[in-house]
N, C-alpha and C positions, 0 to 999 in steps of 0.2 A: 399533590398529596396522594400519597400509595394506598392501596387495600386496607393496609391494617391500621394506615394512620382515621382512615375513613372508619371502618369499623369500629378504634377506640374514642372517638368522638359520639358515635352512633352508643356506642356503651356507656358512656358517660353523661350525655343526655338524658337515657334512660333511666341511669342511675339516679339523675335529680331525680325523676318522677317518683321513682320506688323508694326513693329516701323520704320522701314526706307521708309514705301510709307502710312502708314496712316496719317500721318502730309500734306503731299501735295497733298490728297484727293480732295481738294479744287481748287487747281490748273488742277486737270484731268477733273474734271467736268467742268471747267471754258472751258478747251479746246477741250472736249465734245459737248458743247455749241457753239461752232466755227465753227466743224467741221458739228453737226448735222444741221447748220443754211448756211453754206456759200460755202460746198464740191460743187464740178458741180453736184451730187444727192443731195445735201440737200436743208433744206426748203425755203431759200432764196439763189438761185445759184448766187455768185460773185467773181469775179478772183480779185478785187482788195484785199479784207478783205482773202480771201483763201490764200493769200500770207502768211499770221499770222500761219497756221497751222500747215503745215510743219514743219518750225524750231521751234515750240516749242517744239513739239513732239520730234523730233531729237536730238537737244540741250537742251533745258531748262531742261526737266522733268526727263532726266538720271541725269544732275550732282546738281542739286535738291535733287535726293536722296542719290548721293555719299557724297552731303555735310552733309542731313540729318542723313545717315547712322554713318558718319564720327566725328559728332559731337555728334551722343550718344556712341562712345565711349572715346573721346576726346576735348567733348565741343568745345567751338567756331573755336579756332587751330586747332582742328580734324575734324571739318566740311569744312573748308577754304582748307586742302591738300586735303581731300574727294571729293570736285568738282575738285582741278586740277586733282589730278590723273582720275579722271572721266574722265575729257576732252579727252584722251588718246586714250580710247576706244571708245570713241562718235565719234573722227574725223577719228581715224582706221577702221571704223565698216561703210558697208553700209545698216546696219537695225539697228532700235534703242536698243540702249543699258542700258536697265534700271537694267539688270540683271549686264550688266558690273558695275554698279554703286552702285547697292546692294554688290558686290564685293570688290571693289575696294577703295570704299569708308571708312570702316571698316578698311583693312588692311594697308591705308596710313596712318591711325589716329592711329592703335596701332604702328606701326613702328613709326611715331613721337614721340609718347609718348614713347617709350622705349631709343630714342636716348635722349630726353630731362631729361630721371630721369641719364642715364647715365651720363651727363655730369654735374649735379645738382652740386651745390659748385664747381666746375672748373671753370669754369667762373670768370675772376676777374671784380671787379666793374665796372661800366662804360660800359661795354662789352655787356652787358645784351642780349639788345636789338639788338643788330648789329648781334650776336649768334643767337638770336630768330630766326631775319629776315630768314641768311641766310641758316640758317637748314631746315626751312619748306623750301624755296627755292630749296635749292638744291636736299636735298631728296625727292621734288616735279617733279621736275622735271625728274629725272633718272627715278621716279614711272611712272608719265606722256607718257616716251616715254617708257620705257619698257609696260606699257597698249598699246600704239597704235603699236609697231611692234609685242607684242607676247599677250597678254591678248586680244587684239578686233578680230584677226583673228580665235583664241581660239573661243572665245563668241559666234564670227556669224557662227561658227560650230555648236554648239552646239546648238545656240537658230535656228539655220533653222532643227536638227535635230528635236527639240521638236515640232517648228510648223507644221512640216511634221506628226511626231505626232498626234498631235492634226488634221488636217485636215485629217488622217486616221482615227481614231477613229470616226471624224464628218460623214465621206464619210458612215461608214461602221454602222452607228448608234448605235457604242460602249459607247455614249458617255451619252447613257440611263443609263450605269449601276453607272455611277457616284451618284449617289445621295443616293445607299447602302451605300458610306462612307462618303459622305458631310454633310445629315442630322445627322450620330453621334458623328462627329467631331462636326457641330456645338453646338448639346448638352452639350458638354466635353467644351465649352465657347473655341474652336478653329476655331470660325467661324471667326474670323479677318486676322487670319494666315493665314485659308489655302485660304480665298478672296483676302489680299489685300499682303499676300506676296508669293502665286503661281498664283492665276487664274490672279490679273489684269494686272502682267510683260507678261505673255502670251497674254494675251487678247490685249495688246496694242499693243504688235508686229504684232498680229493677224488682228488687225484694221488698222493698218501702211498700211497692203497690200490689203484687201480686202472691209474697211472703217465699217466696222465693225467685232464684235465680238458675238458667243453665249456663251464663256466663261467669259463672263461678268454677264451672269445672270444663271447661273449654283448655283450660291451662295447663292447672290444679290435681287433673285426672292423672295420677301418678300411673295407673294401672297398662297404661299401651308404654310406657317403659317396661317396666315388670317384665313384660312378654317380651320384649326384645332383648335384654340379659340373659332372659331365661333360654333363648334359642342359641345364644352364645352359648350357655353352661352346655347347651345337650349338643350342639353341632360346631361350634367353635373347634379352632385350633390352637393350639399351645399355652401362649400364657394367658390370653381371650379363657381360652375355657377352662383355666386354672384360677380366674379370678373372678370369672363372673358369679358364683352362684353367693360368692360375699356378697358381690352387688347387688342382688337379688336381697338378699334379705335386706339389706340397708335401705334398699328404695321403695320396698314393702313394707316395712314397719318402723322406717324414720322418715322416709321422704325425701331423701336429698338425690333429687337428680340428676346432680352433677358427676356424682360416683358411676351414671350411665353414658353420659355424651360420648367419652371418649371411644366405645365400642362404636357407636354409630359411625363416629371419625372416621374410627379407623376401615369401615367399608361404605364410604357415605350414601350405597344405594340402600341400604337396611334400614334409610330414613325412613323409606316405604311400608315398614311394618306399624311404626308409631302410628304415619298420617293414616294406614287404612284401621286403625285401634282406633284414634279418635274419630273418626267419619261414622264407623257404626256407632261409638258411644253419643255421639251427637244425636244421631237418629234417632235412634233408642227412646232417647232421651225426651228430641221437640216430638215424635210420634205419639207418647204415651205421659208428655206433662210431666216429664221429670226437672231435678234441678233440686239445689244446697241451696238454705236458708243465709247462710253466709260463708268468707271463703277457707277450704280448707288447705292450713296453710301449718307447717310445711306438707305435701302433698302423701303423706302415707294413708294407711287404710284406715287406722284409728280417726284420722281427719276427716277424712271423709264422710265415714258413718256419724260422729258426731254432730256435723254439718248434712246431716240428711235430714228431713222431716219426716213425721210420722205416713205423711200421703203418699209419700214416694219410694218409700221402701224396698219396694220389691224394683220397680221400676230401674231406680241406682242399681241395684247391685247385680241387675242383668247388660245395664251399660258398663258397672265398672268389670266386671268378670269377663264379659264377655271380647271386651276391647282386649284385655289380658290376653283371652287365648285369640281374637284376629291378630292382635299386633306379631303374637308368637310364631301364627302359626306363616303369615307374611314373610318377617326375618326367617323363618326356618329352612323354607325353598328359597329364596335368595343367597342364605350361607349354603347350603346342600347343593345347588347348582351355578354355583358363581365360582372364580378361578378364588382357592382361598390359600393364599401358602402359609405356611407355619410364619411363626411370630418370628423376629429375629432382635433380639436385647443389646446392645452395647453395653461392654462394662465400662468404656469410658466417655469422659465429657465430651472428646470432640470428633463425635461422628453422630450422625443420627441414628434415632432409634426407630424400628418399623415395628407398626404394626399393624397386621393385616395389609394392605394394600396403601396405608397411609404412610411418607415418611415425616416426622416429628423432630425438627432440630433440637438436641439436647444440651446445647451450647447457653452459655449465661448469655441470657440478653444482655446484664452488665456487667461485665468478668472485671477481677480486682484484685488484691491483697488483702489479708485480715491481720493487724494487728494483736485483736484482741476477740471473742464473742461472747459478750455482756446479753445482746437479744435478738433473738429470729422469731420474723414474724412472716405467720402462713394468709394469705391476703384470697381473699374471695371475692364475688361481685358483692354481695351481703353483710361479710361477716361473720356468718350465722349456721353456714351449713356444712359446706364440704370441708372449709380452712378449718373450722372445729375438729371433725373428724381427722383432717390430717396434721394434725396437731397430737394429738397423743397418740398417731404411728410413729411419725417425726421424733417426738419425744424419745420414744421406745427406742428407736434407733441411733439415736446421739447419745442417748447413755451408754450402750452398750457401745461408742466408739469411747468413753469416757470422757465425754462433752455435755455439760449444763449449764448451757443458758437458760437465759429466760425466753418461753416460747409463746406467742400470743395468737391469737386470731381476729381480723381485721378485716376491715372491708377494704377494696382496692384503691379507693378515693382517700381513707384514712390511715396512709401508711405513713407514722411515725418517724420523727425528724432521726430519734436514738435505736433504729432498726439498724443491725451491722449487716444482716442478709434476708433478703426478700424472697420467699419461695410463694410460687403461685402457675396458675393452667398456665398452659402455652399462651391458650387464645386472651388472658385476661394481661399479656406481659405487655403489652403496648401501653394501657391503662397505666399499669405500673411504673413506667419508665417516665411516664408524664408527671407521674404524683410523686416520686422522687427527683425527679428533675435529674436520673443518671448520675446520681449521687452513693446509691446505694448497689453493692449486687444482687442482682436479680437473679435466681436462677429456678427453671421451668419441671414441671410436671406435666404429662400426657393424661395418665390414669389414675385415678385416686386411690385405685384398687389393686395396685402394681408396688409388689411389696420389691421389686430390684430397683422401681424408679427414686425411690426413700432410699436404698443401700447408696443411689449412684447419686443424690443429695448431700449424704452425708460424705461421701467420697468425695466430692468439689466442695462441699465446705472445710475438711480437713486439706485439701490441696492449695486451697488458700492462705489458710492457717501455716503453713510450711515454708509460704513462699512467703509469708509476711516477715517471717522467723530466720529464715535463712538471708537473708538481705548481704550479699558481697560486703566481705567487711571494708576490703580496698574503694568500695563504693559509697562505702558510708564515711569513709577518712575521706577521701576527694571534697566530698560535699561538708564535710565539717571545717575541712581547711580553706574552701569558700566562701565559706558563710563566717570563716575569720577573718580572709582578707577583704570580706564584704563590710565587715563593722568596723574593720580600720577606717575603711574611705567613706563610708555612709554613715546618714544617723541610724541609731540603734534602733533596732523594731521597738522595742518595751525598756526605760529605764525610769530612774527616778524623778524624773520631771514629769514624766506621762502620770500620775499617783497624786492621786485627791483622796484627804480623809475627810470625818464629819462633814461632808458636806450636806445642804437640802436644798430643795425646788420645789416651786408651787405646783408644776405641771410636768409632765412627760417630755414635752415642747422645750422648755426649758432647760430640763437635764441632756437629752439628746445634743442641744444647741451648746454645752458644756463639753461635751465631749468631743464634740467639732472645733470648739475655739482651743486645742488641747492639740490637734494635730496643725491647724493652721497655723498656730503659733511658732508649733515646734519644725517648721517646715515640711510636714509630710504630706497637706495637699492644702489646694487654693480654697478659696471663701468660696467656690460652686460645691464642695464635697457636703459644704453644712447642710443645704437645702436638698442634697440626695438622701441623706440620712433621714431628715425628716418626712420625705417622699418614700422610702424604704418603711418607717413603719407607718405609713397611714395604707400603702396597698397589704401588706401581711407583718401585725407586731411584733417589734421585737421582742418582747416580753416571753424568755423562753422556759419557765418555771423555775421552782426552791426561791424566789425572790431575786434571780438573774433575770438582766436584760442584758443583749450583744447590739447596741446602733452600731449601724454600719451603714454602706450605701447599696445603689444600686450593679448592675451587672453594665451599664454604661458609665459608671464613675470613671473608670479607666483616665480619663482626661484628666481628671479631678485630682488623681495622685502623685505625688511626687515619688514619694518612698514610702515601702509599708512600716507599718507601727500598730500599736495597742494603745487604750490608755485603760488607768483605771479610776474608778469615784464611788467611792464607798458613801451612803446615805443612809445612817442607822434611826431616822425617822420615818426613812421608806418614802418612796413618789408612786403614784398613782400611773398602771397604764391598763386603760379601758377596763378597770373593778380587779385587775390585779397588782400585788406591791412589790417593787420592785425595791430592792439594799443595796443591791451592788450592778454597776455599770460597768459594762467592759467593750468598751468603741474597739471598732477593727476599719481599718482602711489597709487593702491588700492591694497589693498588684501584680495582675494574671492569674496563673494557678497558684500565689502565696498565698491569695482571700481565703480561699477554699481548704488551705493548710491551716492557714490558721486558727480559722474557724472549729475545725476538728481538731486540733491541739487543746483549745481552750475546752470545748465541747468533754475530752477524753478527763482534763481536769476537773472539769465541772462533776462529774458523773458520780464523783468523792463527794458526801453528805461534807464528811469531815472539813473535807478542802473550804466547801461553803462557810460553814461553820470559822472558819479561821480567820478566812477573808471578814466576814463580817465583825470578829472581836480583834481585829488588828490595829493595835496602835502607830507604829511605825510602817513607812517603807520599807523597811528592810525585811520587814516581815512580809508584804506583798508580797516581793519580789521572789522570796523562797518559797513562796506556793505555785507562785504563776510562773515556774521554770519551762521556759518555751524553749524548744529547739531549734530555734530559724536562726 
């Protein structure tokens, strides 16, 4: 396994973590806000509103994240046992339990899911429901108390060893050397992970007892970035110091530090200004009792002071200013006495682009053709920060090529099946290439802040667009008169024997299993293609929304197939697949790269409300058949 495949596993780990407390981000700072405004130190002392603090912290914000946890593995059923089983360890546990719910939460939902594919088709009709209830029920429950006699006692073991921890290292001012590994984690786009899925489960325990935390701003401390943009703006070269002082304000009063990395990248010893910013703000900080009530996220000034307490005041804004101007003043003799050559840009895809001292492949991790662009989506590690931002540059600049799509922002884990191009960091394209599975084109950004790397975006997505368009006509007759003499002698991928109407089924199981005896019949593949199908959606459903499902098999059916085909089975009572309904079936059994054509023919169809719509009030085959005009 290479570097980067190492590193995108290493980000993706991470990613779980900060998936189960970054969505209720929102929620800590709300009760940050509480505590820093109403504690008997805070800035308006009140015992009646301080009542609110406590149990939220206690209760709410653990099984919060065991629902949250629980439902990215198990969607809404897996977030619902995710808090009971939370509950467990919150009532067993006399320190909060957010770690038990990071926990806890995860292993209810895959234990549901494992008894629910188990018993899939068992079930007789009518039963459904009553089954659903009482399995999360019960296995809720034995979870629930097994967390509160053996998981919460476990927990508060452990998380009082770690606090003791942490108060060792604070006491003994270990806690300076932190930021040798914070600052290149966060470069490595791990700065979510190791913030919001180690520091802030600490940090909150850490504030439970002492009403604040300085592992809150270990991270979080946006300010030793600041300083090192800002030595870019004033000593930088060419497009460095054309773009930094944007960055400057973006990561000073939005927070998103990702709009900085790329400077550091690009001269990776000016890491050195960050880690000597955070080392004195650390000091600062454990010397004179500093430290945020809760964390400030995303890391701008306004966050920060909000998550300050009244005690600490002055204390913060001598570490957070002050790390500003070390970190600055660090990066300034490093850019001032280090070999720095001008920037140098490529305006095309396929050469790298430099800058500073770093060179950055500008090449599509997945290079392709574009038929059509329906949607581009700008993918982050979050979701939430930088892909936002570069979403309405992006935007700006595909209109003025006279290109509108639809542009989204996502997190890297959740890039969408109907994405036509994937734009996202260099460092985050590995990730990317896994979660599309090399399906989609990827293509890379260095700098957020780099208004030629959006022109040279838009330039490979129009270069794509051209070539999709321009397609050798002589190429496209060759392959049509093949695909005639291929249906002389073969059976036809889609005809009217493949076309079921009204039909219904009890179960998913069921109809899947319909669509299988539809090819086997028709000789397109043997009696093993049925049970891939059904192995296909019990690992990821097929159930692909508007009331479509596509069964198909796996990527080893190959054996399976004879000849590729479709079928189709219209169900205007609708079948159930895991609480969504599914009207219309459309089986694919491919072989080689025709899977994957076909797939995206159907897919390009499907995209049409209307088409849907048609499919489902059709009476006749003949009507199918003029919707679902495939090209194979």
């Amino acid at each position: 396994m290479n570097a980067k495949a190492i590193q995108a596993k290493v980000q993706k780990f991470g990613a779980t973590l900060s998936a189960m407390v970054m969505p209720n981000v929102g929620v800590f700072i709300g009760w940050g806000v509480l505590a820093a405004l109403f504690i008997d130190t805070g800035w308006m002392p009140n015992r009646y509103w301080n009542e609110l603090v406590s149990p939220i912290l206690m209760y709410l914000l653990p099984v919060l994240i065991g629902y949250t946890a629980g439902s990215n593995v198990y969607g809404r059923r897996g977030g619902v046992i995710g808090g009971f089983a939370t509950m467990g360890c919150v009532i067993g546990a006399d320190v909060t339990m957010l770690v038990g719910g990071m926990i806890m939460g995860p292993l209810a939902a895959w234990i549901l899911k494992k008894f629910d594919k188990a018993v899939e088709g068992k079930v007789k009709p009518g039963l459904e429901m009553l089954v659903d209830n009482f399995s999360l029920g019960l296995i809720g429950v034995v979870l629930c108390m097994l967390a509160y006699a053996g998981v919460a006692p476990a927990m508060t073991a452990i998380t009082n060893v770690l606090s003791a921890g942490v108060n060792f290292l604070t006491e003994h001012n270990l806690l300076l050397l932190t930021p040798f590994f914070i600052q290149p984690a966060q470069i490595l786009f791990l700065n979510n992970a190791v913030n919001h899925g180690i520091l802030v489960p600490l940090g909150v325990q850490q504030a439970a007892v002492a009403g604040k935390s300085i592992l809150f701003l270990i991270e979080a401390n946006g300010a030793y970035w600041v300083g090192l943009v800002a030595a870019f703006a004033v000593f930088g070269k060419g497009m460095s110091k054309k773009s930094a002082p944007g960055a400057v304000a973006i990561q000073f009063f939005g927070g998103i530090a990702e709009t900085c990395f790329p400077y550091c990248l690009s001269m990776p010893l000016t890491i050195l200004g960050p880690i000597a910013g955070n080392i004195f703000s650390l000091f600062i900080l454990t010397a004179f009792d500093g430290g945020a009530i809760g964390p400030p996220s995303p890391g701008s000034v306004f966050a920060f002071y909000m998550m300050t307490p009244k005690s600490c005041m002055v204390v913060n804004t001598i570490a957070y200013f002050g790390s500003m101007v070390v970190s600055f003043l660090v990066t300034s003799v490093i850019l001032k006495f280090s070999n720095q050559p001008d920037d140098v840009v490529m305006e095309t895809g396929d050469a790298p682009a430099v800058t500073g001292n770093a060179a950055v492949s500008l090449e599509p991790v997945v290079a392709g053709t574009l038929q059509q662009l329906n949607k581009v989506v700008f993918a982050c590690d979050a979701g939430m920060g930088s892909s936002a931002m570069g979403v309405s540059i992006l935007r700006t600049r595909l209109q003025k090529a006279t290109l509108y799509p639809k542009i989204d922002h996502v997190a890297v884990a959740e890039i969408p099946n109907d994405a036509d191009v994937v734009v996202t960091n260099v460092n985050l394209a590995e990730r990317a290439k896994m979660t599309t599975q090399g399906r989609t084109p990827i293509l890379t950004i260095s700098n957020f802040m780099d208004q030629g790397e959006y022109d040279r975006i838009v330039k490979q997505i129009k270069s794509m667009l051209e070539e999709g368009a321009e397609a050798p006509r002589a190429q496209v007759q060759a392959e049509a008169q093949k695909a005639a003499v291929a249906v002389k002698t073969a059976i036809p991928v889609f005809c009217e024997e493949n076309i079921i109407l009204n039909a219904s089924f009890r179960d998913k199981k069921e109809a899947i299993e319909a669509c299988a005896d539809i090819f086997i019949k028709g000789g397109y593949t043997d009696k093993g293609y049925k049970e891939d199908m059904i192995k296909r959606d019990a690992d990821v459903s097929v159930y692909m929304g508007n009331g479509v499902a596509l069964p198909h098999g796996l990527s080893s059916s190959k054996k399976t197939i004879k000849n590729s085909g479709i079928c189709f089975i219209q169900v205007p009572k609708g079948v159930d697949f895991d609480g969504e309904t599914a009207y219309l079936l459309i089986g694919v059994a491919g072989r080689g790269e025709e899977h994957v054509e076909i797939l995206g023919q159907i897919a390009q169809t499907l995209c049409d409300e209307a088409n849907i719509e048609a499919l489902q009030k059709a009476t006749t085959k003949e009507q199918v058949m003029k919707v679902l005009q495939l090209n194979l």
